[in-house]
DRENNULUM-712099 format. One record per atom (N, C-alpha, C): residue number from 1; atom name; y, z, x. Coordinates in nm, 3 decimals, decimal comma. Each point is the difference from the previous one (the first is absolute). Example, Ala and Ser with C-alpha at 12.3 -4.5 7.8 and 13.67 -1.06 7.14 Angstrom:
> pos | site | y | z | x
> 1 | N | -0,569 | 0,780 | 1,319
> 1 | CA | 0,119 | 0,000 | -0,089
> 1 | C | 0,120 | 0,000 | 0,090
> 2 | N | 0,105 | -0,072 | -0,035
> 2 | CA | 0,119 | 0,006 | 0,082
> 2 | C | 0,109 | 0,073 | -0,077
END
This chain:
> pos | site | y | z | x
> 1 | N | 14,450 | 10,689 | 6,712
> 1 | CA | -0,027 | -0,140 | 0,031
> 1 | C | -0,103 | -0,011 | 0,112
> 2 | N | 0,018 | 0,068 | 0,072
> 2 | CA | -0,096 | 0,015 | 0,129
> 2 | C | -0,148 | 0,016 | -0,040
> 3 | N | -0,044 | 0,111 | -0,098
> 3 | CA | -0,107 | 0,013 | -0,065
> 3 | C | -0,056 | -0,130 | -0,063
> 4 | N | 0,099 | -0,069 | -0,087
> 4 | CA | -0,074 | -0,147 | -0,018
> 4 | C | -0,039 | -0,053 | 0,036
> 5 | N | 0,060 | -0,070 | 0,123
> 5 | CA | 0,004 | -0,072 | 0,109
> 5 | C | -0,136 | 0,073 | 0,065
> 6 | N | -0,020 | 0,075 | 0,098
> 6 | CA | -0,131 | 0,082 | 0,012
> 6 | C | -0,114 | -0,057 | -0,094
> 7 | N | 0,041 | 0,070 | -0,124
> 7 | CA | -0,167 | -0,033 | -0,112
> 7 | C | 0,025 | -0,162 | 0,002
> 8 | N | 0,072 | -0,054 | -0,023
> 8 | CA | -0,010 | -0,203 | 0,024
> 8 | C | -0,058 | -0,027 | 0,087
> 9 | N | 0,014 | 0,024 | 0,120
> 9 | CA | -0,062 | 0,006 | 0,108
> 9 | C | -0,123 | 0,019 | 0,055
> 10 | N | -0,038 | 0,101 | -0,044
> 10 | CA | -0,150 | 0,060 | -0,033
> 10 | C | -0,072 | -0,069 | -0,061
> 11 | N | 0,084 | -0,059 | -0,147
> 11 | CA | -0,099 | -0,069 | -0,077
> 11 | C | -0,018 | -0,169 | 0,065
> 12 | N | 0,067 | -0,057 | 0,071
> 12 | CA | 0,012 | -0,066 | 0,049
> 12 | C | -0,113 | -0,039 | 0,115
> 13 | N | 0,020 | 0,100 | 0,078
> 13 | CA | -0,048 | -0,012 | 0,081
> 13 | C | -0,178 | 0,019 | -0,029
> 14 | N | -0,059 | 0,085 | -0,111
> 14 | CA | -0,112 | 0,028 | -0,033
> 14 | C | -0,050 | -0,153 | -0,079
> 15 | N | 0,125 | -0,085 | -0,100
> 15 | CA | -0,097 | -0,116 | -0,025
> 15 | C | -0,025 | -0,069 | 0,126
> 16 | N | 0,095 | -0,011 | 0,105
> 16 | CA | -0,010 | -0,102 | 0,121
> 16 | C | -0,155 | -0,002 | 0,057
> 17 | N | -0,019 | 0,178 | 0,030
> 17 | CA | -0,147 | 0,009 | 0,028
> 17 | C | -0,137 | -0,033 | -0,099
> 18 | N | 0,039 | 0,033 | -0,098
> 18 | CA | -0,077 | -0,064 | -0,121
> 18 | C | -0,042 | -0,185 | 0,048
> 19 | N | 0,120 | -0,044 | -0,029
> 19 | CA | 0,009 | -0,179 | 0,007
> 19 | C | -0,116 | 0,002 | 0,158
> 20 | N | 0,058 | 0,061 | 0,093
> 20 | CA | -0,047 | -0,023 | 0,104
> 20 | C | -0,178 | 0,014 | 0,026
> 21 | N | -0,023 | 0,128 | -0,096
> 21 | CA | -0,144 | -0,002 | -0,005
> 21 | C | -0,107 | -0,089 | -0,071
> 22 | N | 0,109 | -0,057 | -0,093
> 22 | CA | -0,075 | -0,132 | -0,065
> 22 | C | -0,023 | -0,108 | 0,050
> 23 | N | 0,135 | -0,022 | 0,107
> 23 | CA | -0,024 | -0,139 | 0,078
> 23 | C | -0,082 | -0,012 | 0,100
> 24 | N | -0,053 | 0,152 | 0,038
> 24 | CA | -0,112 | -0,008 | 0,101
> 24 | C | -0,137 | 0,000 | -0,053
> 25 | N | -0,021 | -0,040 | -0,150
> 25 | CA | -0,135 | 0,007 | -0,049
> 25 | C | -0,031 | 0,071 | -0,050
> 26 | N | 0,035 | 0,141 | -0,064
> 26 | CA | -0,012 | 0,089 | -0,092
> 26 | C | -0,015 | -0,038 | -0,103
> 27 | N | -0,105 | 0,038 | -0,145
> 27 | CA | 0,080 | -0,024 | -0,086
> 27 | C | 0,106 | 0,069 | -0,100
> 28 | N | 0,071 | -0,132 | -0,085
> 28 | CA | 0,082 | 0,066 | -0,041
> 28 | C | 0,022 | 0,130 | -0,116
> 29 | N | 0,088 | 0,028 | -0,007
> 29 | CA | -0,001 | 0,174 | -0,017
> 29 | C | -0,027 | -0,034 | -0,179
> 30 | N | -0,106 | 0,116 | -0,082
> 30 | CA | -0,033 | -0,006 | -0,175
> 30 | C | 0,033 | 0,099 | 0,007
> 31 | N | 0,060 | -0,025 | -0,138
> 31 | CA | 0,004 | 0,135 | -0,083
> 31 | C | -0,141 | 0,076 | -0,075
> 32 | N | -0,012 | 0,116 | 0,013
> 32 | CA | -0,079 | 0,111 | -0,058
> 32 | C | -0,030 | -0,050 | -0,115
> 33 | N | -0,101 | 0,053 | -0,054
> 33 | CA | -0,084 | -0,012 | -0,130
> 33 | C | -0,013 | 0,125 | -0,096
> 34 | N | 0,111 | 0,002 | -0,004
> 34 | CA | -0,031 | 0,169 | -0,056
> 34 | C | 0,132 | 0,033 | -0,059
> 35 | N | 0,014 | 0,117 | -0,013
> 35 | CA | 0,124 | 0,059 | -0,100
> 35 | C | 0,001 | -0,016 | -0,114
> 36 | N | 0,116 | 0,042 | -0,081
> 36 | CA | -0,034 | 0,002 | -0,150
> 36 | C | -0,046 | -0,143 | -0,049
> 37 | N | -0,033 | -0,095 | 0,071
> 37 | CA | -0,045 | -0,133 | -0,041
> 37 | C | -0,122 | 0,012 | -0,026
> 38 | N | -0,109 | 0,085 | 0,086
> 38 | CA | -0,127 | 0,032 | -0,034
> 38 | C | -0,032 | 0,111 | -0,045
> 39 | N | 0,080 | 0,073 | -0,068
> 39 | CA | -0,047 | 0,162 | -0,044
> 39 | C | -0,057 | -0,018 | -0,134
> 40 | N | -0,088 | 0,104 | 0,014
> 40 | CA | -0,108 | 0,000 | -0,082
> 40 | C | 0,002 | -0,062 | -0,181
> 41 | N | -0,036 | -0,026 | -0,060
> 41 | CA | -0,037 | -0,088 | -0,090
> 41 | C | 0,115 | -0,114 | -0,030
> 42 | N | 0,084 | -0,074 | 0,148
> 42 | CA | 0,079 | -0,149 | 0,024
> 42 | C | -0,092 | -0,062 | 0,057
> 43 | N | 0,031 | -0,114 | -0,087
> 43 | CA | -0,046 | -0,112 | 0,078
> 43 | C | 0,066 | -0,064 | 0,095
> 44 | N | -0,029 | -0,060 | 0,160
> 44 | CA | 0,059 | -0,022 | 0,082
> 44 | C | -0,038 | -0,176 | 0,025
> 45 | N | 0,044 | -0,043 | -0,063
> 45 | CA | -0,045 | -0,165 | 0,027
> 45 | C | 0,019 | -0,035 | 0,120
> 46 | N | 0,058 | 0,028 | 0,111
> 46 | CA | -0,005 | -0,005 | 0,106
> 46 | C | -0,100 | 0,055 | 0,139
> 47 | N | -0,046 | 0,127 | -0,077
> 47 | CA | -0,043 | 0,092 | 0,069
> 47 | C | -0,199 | -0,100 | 0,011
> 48 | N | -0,075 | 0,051 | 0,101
> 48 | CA | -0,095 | -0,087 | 0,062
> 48 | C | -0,118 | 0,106 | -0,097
> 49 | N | 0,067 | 0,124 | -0,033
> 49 | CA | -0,063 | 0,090 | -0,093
> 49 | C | -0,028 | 0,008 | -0,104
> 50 | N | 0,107 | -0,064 | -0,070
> 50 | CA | -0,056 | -0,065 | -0,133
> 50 | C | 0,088 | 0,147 | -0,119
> 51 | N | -0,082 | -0,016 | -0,070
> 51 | CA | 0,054 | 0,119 | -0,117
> 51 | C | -0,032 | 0,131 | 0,057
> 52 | N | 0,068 | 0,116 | 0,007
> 52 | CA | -0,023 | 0,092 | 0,075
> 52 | C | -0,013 | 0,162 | -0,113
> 53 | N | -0,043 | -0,072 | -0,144
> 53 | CA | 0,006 | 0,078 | -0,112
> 53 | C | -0,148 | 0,057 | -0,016
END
């Protein structure tokens, strides 16, 4: 139980700093463009890359 509590905690405490770096003007956090979403002959309709075939 202790171990949970610990990793909750952790994770906790890592979005707090997250939130916190946004409210000071950062921007906010994207996801990657890549992975099997863009591997080679997928199309990534999202991706700024276009067809990567």
């Amino acid at each position: 139980m202790g171990t949970f509590l610990l990793a909750f905690g952790l994770i906790l405490v890592s979005l707090a700093c997250l939130g916190v770096g946004v409210m000071c003007g950062r921007p906010p956090l994207k996801g990657s463009c890549g992975g099997l979403a863009c591997a080679k002959g997928i199309s990534c309709a999202g991706c700024r890359k276009g067809d990567r075939g």
